[in-house]
N, CA and C atoms of all chains as a GROMACS GRO file, in nm:
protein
  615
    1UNK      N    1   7.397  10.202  13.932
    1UNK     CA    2   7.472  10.303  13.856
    1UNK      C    3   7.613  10.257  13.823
    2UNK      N    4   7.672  10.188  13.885
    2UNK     CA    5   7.769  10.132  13.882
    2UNK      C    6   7.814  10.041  13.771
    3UNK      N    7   7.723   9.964  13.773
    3UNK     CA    8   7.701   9.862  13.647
    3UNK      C    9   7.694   9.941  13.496
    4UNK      N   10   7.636  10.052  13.491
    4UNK     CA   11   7.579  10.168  13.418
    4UNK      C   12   7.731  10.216  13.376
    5UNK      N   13   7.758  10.194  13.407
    5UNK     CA   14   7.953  10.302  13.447
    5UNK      C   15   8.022  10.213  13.359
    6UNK      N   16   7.984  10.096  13.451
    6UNK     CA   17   8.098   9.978  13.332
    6UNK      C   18   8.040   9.943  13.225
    7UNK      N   19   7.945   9.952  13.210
    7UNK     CA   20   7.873   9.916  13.059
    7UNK      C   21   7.948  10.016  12.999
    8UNK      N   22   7.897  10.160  13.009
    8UNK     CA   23   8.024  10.271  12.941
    8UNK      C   24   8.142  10.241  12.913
    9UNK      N   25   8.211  10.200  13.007
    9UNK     CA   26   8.357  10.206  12.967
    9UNK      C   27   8.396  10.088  12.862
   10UNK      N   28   8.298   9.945  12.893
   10UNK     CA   29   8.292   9.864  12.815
   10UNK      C   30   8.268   9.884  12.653
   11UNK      N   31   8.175  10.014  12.655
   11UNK     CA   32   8.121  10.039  12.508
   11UNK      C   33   8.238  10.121  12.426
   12UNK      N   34   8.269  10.192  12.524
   12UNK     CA   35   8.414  10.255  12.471
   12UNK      C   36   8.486  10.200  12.463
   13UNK      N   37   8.504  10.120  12.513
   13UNK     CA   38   8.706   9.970  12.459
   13UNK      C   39   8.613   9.949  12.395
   14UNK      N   40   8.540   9.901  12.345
   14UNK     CA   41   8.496   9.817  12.198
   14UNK      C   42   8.430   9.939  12.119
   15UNK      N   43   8.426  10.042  12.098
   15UNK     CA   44   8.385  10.096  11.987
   15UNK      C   45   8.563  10.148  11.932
   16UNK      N   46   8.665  10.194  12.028
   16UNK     CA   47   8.745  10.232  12.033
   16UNK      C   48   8.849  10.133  11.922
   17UNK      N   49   8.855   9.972  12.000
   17UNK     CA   50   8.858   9.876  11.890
   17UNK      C   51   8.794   9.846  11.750
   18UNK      N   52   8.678   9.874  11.772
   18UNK     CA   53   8.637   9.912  11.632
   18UNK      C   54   8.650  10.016  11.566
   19UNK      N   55   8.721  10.076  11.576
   19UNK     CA   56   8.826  10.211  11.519
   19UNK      C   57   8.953  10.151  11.448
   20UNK      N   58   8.987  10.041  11.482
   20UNK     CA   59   9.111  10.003  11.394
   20UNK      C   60   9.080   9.959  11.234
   21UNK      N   61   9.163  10.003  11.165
   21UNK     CA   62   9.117   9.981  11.019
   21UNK      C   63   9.133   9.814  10.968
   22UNK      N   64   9.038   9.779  10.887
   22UNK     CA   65   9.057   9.662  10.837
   22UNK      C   66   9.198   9.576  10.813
   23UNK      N   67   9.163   9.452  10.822
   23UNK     CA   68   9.324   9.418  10.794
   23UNK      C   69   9.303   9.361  10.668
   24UNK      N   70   9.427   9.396  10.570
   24UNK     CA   71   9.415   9.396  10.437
   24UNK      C   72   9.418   9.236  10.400
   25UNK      N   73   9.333   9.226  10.315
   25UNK     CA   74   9.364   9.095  10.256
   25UNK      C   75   9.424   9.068  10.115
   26UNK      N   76   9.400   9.158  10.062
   26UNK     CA   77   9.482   9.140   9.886
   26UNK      C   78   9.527   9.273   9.902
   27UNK      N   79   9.701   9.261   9.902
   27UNK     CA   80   9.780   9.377   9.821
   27UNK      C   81   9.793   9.435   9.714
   28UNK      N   82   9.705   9.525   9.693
   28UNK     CA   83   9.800   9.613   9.548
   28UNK      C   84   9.854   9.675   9.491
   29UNK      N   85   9.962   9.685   9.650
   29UNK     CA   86  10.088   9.761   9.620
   29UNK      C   87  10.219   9.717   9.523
   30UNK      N   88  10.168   9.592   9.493
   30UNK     CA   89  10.300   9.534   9.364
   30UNK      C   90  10.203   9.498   9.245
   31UNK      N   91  10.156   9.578   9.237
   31UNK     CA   92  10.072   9.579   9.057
   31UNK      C   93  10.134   9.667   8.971
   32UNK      N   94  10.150   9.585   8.861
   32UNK     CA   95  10.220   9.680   8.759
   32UNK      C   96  10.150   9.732   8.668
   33UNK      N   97  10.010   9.749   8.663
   33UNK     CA   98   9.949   9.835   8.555
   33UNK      C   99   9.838   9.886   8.637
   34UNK      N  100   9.769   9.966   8.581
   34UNK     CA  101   9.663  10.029   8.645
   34UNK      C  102   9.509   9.936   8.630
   35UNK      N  103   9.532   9.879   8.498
   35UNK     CA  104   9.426   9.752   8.539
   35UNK      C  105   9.443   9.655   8.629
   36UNK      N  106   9.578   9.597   8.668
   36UNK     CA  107   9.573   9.523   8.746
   36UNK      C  108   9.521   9.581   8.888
   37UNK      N  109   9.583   9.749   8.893
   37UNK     CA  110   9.559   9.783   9.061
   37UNK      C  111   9.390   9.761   9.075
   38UNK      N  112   9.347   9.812   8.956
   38UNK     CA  113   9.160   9.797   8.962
   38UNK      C  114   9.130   9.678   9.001
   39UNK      N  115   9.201   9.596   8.964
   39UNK     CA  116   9.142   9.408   8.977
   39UNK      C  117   9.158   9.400   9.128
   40UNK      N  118   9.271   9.420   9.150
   40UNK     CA  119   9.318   9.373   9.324
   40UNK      C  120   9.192   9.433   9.393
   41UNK      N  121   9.217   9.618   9.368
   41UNK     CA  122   9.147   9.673   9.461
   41UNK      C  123   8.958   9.592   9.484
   42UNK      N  124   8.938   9.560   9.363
   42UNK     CA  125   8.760   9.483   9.319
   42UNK      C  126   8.801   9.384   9.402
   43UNK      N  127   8.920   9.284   9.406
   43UNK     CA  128   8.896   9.191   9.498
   43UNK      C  129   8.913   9.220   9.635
   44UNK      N  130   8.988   9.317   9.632
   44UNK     CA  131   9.036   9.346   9.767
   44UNK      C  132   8.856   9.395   9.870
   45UNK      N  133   8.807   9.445   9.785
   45UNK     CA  134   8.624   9.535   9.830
   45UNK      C  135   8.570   9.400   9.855
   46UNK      N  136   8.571   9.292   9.768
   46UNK     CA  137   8.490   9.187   9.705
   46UNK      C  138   8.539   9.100   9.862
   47UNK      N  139   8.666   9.046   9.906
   47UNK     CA  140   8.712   9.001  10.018
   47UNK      C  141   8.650   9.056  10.148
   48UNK      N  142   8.665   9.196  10.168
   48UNK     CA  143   8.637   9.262  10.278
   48UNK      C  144   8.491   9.228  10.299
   49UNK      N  145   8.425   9.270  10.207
   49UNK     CA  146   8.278   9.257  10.209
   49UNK      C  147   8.217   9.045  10.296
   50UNK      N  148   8.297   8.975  10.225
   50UNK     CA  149   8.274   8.862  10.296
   50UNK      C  150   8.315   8.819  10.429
   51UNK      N  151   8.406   8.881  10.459
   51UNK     CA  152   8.472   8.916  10.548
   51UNK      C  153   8.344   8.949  10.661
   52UNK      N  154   8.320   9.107  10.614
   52UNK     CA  155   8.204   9.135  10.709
   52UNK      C  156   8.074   9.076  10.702
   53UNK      N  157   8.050   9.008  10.619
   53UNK     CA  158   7.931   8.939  10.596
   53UNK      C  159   7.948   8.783  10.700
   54UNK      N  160   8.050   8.757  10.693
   54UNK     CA  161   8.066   8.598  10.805
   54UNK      C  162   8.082   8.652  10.900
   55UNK      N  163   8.077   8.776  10.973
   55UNK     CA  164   8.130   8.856  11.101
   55UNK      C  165   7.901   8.875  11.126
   56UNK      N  166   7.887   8.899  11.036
   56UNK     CA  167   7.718   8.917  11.054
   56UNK      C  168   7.672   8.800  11.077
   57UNK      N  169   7.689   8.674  11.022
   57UNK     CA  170   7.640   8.558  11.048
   57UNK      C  171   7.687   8.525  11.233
   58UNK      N  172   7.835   8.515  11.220
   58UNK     CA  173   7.822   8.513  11.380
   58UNK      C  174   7.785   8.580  11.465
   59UNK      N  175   7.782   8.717  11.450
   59UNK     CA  176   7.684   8.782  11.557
   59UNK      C  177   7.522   8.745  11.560
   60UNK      N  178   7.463   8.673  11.412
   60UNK     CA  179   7.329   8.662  11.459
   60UNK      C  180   7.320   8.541  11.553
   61UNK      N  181   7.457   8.448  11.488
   61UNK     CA  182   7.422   8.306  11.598
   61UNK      C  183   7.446   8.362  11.739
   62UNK      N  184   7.550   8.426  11.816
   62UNK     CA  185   7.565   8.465  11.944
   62UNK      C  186   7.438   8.521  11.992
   63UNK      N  187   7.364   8.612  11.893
   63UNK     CA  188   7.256   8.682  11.948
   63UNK      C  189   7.069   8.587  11.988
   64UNK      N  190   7.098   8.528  11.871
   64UNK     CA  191   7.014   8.422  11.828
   64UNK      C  192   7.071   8.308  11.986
   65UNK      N  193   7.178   8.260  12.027
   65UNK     CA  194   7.222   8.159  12.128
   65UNK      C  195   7.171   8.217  12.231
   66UNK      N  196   7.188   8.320  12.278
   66UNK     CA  197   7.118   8.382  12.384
   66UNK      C  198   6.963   8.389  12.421
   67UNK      N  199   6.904   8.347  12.306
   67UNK     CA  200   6.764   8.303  12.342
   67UNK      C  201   6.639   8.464  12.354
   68UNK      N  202   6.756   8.574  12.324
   68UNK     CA  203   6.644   8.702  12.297
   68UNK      C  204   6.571   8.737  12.219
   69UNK      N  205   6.607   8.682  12.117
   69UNK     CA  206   6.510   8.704  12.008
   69UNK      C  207   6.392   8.584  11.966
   70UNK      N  208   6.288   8.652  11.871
   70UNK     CA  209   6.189   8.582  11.875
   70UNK      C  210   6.259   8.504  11.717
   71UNK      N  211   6.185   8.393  11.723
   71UNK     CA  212   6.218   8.320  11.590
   71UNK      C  213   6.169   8.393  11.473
   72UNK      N  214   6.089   8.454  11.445
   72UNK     CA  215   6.065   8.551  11.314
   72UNK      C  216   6.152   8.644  11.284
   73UNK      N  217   6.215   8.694  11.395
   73UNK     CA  218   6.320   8.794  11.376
   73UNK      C  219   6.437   8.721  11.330
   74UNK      N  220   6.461   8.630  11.397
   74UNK     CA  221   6.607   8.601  11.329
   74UNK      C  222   6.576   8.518  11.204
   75UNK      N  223   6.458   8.458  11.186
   75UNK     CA  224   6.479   8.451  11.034
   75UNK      C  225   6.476   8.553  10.946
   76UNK      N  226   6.380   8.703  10.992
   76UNK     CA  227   6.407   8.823  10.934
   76UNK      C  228   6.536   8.848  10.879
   77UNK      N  229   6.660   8.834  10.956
   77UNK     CA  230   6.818   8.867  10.984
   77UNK      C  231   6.843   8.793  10.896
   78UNK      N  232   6.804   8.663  10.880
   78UNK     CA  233   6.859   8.515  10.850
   78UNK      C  234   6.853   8.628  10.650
   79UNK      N  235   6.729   8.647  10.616
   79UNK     CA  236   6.674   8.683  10.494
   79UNK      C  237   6.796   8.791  10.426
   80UNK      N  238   6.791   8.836  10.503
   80UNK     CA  239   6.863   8.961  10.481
   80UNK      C  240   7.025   8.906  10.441
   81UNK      N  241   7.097   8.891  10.513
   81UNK     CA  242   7.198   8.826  10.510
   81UNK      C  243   7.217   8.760  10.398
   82UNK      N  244   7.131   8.608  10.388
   82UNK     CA  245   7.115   8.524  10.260
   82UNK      C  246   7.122   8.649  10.158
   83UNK      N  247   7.028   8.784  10.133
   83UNK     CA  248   7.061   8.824   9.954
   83UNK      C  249   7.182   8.881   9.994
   84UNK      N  250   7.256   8.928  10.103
   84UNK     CA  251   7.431   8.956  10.086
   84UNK      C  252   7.484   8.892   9.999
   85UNK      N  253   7.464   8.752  10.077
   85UNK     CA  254   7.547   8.631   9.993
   85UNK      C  255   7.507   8.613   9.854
   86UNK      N  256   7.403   8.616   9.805
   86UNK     CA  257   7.400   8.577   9.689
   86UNK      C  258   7.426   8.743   9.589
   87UNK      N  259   7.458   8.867   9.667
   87UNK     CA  260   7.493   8.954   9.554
   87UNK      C  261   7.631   8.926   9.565
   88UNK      N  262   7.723   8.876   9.678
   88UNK     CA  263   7.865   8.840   9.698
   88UNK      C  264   7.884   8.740   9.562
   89UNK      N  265   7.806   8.635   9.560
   89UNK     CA  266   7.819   8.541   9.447
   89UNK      C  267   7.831   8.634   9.338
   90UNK      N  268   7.725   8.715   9.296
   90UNK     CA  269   7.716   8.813   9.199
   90UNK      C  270   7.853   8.869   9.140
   91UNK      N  271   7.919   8.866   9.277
   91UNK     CA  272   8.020   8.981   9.269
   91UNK      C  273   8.150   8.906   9.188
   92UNK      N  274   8.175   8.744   9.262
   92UNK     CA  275   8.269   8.722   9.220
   92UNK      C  276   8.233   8.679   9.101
   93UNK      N  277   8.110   8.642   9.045
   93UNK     CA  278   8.100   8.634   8.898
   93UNK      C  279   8.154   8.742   8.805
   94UNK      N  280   8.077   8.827   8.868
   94UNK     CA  281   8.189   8.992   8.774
   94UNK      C  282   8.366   8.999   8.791
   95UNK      N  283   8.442   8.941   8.854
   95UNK     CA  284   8.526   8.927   8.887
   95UNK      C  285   8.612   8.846   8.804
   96UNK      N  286   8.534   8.704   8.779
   96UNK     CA  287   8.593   8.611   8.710
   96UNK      C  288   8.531   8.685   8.548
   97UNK      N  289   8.474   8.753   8.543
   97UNK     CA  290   8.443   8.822   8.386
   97UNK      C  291   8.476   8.954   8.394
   98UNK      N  292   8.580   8.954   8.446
   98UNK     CA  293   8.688   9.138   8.438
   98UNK      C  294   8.585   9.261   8.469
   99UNK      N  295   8.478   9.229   8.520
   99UNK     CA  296   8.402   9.364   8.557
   99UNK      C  297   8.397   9.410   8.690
  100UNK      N  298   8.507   9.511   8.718
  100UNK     CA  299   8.575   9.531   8.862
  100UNK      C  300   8.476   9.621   8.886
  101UNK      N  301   8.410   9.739   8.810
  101UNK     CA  302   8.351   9.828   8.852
  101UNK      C  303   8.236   9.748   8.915
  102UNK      N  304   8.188   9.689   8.852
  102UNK     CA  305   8.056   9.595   8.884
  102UNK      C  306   8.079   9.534   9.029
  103UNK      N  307   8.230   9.440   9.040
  103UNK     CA  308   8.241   9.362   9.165
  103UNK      C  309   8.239   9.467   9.236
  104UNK      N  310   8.294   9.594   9.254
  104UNK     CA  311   8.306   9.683   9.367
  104UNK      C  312   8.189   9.736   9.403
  105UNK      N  313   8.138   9.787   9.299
  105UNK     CA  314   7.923   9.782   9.328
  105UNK      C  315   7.866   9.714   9.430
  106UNK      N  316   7.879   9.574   9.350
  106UNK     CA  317   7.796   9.544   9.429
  106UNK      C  318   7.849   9.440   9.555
  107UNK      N  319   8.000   9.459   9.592
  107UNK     CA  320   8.047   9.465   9.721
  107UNK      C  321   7.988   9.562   9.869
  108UNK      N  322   7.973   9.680   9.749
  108UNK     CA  323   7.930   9.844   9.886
  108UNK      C  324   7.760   9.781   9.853
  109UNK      N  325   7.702   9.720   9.788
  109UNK     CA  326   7.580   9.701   9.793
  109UNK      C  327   7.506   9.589   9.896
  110UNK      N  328   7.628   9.501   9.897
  110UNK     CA  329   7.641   9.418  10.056
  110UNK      C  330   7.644   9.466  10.228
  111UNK      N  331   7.707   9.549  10.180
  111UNK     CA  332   7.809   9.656  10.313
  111UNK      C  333   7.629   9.709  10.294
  112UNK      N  334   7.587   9.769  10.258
  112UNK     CA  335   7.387   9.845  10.278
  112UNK      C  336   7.356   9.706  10.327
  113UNK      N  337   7.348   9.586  10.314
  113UNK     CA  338   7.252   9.520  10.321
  113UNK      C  339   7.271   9.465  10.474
  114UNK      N  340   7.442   9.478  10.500
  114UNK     CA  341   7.454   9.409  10.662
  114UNK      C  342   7.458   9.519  10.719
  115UNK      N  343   7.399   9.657  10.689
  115UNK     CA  344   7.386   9.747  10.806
  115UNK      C  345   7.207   9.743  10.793
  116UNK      N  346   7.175   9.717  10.709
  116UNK     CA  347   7.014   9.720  10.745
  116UNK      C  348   7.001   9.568  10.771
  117UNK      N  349   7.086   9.468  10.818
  117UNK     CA  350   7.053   9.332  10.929
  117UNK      C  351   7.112   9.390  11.014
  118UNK      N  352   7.192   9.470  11.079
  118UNK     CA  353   7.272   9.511  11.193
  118UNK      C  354   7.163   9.606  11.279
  119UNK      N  355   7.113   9.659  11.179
  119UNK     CA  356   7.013   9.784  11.227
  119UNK      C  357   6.869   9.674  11.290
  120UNK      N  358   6.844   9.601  11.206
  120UNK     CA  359   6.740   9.515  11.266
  120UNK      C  360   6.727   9.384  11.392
  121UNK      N  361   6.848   9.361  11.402
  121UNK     CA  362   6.953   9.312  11.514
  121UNK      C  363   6.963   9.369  11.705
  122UNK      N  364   6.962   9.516  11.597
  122UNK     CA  365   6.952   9.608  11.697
  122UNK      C  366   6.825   9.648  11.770
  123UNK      N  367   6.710   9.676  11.625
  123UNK     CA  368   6.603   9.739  11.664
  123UNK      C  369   6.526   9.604  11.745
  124UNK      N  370   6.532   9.494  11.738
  124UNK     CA  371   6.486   9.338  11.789
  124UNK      C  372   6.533   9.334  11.950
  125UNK      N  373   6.634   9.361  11.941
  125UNK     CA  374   6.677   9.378  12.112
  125UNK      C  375   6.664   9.430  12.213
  126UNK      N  376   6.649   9.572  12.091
  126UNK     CA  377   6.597   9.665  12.236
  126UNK      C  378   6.474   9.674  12.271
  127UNK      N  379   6.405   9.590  12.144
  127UNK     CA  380   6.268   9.608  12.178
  127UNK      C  381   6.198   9.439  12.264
  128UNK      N  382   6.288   9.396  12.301
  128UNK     CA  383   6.278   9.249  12.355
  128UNK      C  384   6.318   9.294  12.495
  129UNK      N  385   6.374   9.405  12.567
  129UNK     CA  386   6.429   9.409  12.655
  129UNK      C  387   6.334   9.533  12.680
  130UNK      N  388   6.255   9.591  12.611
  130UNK     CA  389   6.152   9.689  12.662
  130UNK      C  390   6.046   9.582  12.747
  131UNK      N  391   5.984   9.503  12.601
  131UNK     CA  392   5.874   9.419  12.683
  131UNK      C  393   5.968   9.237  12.662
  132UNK      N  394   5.960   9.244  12.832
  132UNK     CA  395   6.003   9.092  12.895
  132UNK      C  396   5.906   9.000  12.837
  133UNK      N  397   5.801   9.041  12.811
  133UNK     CA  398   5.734   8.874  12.810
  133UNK      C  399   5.706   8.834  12.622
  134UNK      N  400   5.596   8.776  12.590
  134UNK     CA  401   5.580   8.758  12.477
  134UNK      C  402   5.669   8.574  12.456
  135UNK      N  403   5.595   8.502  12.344
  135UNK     CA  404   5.624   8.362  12.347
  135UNK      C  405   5.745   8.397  12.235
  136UNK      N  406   5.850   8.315  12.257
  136UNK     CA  407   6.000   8.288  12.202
  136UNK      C  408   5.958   8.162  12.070
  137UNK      N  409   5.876   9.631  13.853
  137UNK     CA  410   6.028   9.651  13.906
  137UNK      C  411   6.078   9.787  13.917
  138UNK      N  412   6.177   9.813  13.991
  138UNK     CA  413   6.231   9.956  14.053
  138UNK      C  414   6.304   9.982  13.945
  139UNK      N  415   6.332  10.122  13.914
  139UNK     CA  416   6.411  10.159  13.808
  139UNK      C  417   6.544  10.130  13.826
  140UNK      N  418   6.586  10.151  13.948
  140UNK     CA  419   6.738  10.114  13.946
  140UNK      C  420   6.772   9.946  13.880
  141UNK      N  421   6.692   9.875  13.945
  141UNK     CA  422   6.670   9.714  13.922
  141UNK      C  423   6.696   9.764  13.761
  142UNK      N  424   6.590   9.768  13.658
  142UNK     CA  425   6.594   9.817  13.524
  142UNK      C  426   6.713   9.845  13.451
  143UNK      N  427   6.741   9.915  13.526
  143UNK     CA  428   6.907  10.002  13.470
  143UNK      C  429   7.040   9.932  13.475
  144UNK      N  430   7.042   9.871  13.594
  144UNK     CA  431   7.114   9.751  13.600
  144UNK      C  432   7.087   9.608  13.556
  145UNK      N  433   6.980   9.536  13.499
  145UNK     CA  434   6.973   9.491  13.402
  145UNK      C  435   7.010   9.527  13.268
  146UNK      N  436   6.967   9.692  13.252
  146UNK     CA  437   6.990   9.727  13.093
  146UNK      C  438   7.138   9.713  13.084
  147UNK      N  439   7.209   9.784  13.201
  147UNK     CA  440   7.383   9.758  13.152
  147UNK      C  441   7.411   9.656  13.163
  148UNK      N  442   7.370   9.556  13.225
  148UNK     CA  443   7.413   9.372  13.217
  148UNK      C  444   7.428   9.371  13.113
  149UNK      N  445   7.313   9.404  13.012
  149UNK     CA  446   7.267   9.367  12.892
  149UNK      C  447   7.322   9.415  12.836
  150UNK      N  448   7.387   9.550  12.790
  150UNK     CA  449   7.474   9.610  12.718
  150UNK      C  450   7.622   9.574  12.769
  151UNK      N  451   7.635   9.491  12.839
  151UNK     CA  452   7.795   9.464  12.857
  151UNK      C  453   7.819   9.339  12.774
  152UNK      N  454   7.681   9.275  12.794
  152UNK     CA  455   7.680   9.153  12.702
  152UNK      C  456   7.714   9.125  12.609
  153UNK      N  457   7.645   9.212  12.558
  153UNK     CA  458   7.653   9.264  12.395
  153UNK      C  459   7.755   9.299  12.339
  154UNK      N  460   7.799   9.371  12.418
  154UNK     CA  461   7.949   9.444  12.380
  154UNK      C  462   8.118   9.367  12.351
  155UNK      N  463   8.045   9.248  12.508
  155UNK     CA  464   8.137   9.105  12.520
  155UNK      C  465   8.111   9.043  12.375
  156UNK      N  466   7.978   8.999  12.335
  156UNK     CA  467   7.993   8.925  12.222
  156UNK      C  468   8.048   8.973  12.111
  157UNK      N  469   8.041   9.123  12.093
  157UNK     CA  470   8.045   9.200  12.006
  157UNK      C  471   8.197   9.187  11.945
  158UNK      N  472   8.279   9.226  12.073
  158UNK     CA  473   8.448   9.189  12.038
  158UNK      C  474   8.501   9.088  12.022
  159UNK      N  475   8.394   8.981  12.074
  159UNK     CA  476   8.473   8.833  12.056
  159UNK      C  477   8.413   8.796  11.905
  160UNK      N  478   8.332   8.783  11.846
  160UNK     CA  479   8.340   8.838  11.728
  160UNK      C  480   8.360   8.897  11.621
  161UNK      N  481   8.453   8.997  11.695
  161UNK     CA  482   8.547   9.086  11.623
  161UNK      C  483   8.707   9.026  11.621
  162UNK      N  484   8.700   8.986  11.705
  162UNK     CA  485   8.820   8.883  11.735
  162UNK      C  486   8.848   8.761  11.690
  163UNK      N  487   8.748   8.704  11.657
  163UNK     CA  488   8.709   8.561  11.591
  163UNK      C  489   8.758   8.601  11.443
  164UNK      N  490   8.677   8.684  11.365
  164UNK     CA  491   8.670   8.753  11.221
  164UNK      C  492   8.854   8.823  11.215
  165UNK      N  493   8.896   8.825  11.303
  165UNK     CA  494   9.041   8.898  11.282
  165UNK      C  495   9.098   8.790  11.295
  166UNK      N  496   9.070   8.691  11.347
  166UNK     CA  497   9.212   8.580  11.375
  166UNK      C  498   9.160   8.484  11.267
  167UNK      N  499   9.049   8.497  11.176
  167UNK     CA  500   9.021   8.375  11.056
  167UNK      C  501   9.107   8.463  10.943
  168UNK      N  502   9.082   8.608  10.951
  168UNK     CA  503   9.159   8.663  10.834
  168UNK      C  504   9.339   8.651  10.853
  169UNK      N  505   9.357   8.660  11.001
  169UNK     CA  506   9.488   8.618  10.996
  169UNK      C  507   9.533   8.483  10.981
  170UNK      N  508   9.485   8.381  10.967
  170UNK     CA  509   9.489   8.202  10.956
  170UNK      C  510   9.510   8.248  10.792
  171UNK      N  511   9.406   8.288  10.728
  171UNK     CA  512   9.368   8.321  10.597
  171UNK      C  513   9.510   8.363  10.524
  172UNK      N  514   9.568   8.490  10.548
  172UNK     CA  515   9.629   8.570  10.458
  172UNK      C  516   9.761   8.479  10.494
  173UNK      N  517   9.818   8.401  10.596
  173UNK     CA  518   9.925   8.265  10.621
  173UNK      C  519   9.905   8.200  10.501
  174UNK      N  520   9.782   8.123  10.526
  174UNK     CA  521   9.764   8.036  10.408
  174UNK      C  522   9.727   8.056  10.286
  175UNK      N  523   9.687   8.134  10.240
  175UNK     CA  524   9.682   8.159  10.096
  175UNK      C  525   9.786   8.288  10.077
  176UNK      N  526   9.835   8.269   9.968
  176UNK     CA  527   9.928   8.340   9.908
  176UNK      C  528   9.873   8.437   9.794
  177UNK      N  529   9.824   8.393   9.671
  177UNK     CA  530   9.802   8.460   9.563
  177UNK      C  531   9.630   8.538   9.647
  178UNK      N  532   9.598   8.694   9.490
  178UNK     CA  533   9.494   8.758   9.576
  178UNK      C  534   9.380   8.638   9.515
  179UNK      N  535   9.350   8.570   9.439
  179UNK     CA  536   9.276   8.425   9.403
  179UNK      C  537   9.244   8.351   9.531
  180UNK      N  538   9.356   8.306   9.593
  180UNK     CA  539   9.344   8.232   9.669
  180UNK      C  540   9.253   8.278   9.799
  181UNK      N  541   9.326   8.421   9.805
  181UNK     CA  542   9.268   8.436   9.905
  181UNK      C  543   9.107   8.520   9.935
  182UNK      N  544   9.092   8.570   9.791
  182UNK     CA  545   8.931   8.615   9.781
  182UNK      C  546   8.862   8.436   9.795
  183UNK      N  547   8.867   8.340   9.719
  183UNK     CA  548   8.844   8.246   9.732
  183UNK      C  549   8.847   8.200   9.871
  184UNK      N  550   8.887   8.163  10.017
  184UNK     CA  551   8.906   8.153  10.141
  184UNK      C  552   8.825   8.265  10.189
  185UNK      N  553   8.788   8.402  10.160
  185UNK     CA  554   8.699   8.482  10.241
  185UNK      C  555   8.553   8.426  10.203
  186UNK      N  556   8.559   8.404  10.094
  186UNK     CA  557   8.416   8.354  10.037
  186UNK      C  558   8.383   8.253  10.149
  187UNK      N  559   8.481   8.112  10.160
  187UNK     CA  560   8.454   8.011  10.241
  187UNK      C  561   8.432   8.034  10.378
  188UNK      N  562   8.511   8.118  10.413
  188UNK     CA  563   8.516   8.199  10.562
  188UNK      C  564   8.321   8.240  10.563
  189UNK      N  565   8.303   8.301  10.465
  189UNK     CA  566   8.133   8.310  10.473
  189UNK      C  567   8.025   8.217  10.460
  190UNK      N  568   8.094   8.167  10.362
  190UNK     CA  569   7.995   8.044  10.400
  190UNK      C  570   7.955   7.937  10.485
  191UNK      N  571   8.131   7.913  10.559
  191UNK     CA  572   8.123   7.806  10.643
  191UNK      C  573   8.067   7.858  10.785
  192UNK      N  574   8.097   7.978  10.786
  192UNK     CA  575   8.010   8.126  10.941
  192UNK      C  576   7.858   8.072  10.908
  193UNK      N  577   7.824   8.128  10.766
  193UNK     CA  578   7.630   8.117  10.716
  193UNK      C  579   7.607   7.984  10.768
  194UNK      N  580   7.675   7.858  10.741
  194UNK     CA  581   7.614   7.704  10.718
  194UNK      C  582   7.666   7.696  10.931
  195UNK      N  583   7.696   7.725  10.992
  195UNK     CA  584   7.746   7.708  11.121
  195UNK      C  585   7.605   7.762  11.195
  196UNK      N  586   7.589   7.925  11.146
  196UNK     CA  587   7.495   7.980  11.239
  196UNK      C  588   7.365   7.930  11.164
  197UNK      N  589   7.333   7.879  11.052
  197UNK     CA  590   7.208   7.849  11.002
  197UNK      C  591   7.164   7.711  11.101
  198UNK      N  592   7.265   7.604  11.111
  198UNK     CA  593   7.274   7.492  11.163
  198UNK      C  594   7.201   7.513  11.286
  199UNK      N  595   7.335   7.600  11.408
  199UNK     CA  596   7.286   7.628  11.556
  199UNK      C  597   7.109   7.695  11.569
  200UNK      N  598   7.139   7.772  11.454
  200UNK     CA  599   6.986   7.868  11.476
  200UNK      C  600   6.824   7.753  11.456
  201UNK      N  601   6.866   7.673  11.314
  201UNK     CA  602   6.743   7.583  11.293
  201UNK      C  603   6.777   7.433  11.472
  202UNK      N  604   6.889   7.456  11.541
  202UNK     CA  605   6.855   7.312  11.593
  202UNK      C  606   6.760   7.436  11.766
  203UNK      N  607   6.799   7.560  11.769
  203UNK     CA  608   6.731   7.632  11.833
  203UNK      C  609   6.557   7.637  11.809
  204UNK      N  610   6.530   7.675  11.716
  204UNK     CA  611   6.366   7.666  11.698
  204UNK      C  612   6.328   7.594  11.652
  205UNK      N  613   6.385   7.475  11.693
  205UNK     CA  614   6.280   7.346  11.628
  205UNK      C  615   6.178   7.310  11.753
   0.00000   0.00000   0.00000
C-alpha cells in the first residue's frame, strides 16, 4: 500500500507539472498587421504541434526501451505518429503558401492523431501488465 | 500471486511511467529552450521544431528497429 501511496503522489507532481502552459516559441506580440498576427499565430500552432509530436516519439522509445510492449504495437504507435509527421509536412507547405487557416487545421489535426498514439500507448500497457506472459 | 504482491508491482509500474513521463517532459522543455536561444526569427525557429521532430522520429525509429531485430 505504501508503494500505492507513492505512485499517487508521484502521479500528482507530474500531472500537476503538466499543468504548466506551453512555452512559447514564436511571438506575436510585435506584429503589425492582423495578417501578420495570423501567420505567427499558424506558425506558432504549426511549432507547438512538432514540438509535441518529438515529445511522442520519445516516449514511444522509453516505452518501447523497457521491453513492455510487443513489437506490433509499437509499430502500431510507430504508424500513427509517421501520418502526424507527414500532415506536419502538410502543414508547413500551407505555410510557405500563406494558408494559415489550413496550417492551423491541420496542426489540431496532429494534436487528434498523438492522442489516439498516446491512447494506444496506454491501452498496450495496461494490457501487458494484465497478462505477464505472451512472446515479445 | 497475492494481491498485495500485484498492487505493488502495479505502482512500481506506474511510478515508472510517470518517471519517464517527466523526463520527457523535461527533455522536450530544455530542446525548446536550446531552440528559442538559437534561433531568432519565427522561420527559424518553426524550421528547428520541425528538426527537433525529426531528429526525436529518426533516434527512436533507430533504437526501436535495433530492439526487434
Amino acid at each position: 500500500m505504501r508503494t500505492l501511496k507513492i505512485a499517487f503522489l508521484i502521479l500528482l507532481a507530474a500531472t500537476l507539472a503538466g499543468c504548466a502552459p506551453p512555452t512559447k516559441i514564436i511571438d506575436d506580440s510585435a506584429a503589425t498587421s492582423p495578417v501578420e498576427t495570423a501567420k505567427l499565430q499558424a506558425m506558432e500552432a504549426v511549432a507547438q504541434a512538432e514540438v509535441a509530436l518529438a515529445q511522442a516519439w520519445v516516449a514511444l522509445q522509453s516505452q518501447a526501451n523497457g521491453g513492455v510492449l510487443f513489437k506490433g504495437e509499437v509499430q502500431a504507435i510507430e504508424a500513427e505518429l509517421d501520418k502526424a509527421g507527414a500532415i506536419l509536412d502538410e502543414a508547413h507547405d500551407a505555410i510557405n503558401n500563406g494558408l494559415w487557416d489550413l496550417a492551423t487545421g491541420k496542426a489540431g489535426e496532429t494534436g487528434d492523431l498523438a492522442d489516439s498514439a498516446h491512447a494506444l500507448l496506454g491501452k498496450y500497457l495496461k494490457e501487458r501488465r494484465k497478462s505477464k506472459g505472451g512472446e515479445r | 500471486m497475492s494481491a498485495t504482491v500485484d498492487q505493488v508491482l502495479f505502482g512500481a509500474y506506474l511510478a515508472l511511467d510517470l518517471y519517464k513521463l517527466t523526463r520527457d517532459e523535461k527533455w522536450t522543455q530544455k530542446k525548446v529552450a536550446e531552440l528559442c536561444q538559437t534561433a531568432k526569427t519565427p522561420k527559424e525557429r518553426l524550421a528547428g521544431a520541425r528538426e527537433l521532430r525529426r531528429e526525436a522520429a529518426a533516434k527512436a525509429k533507430a533504437d526501436i528497429a535495433k530492439m526487434v531485430e
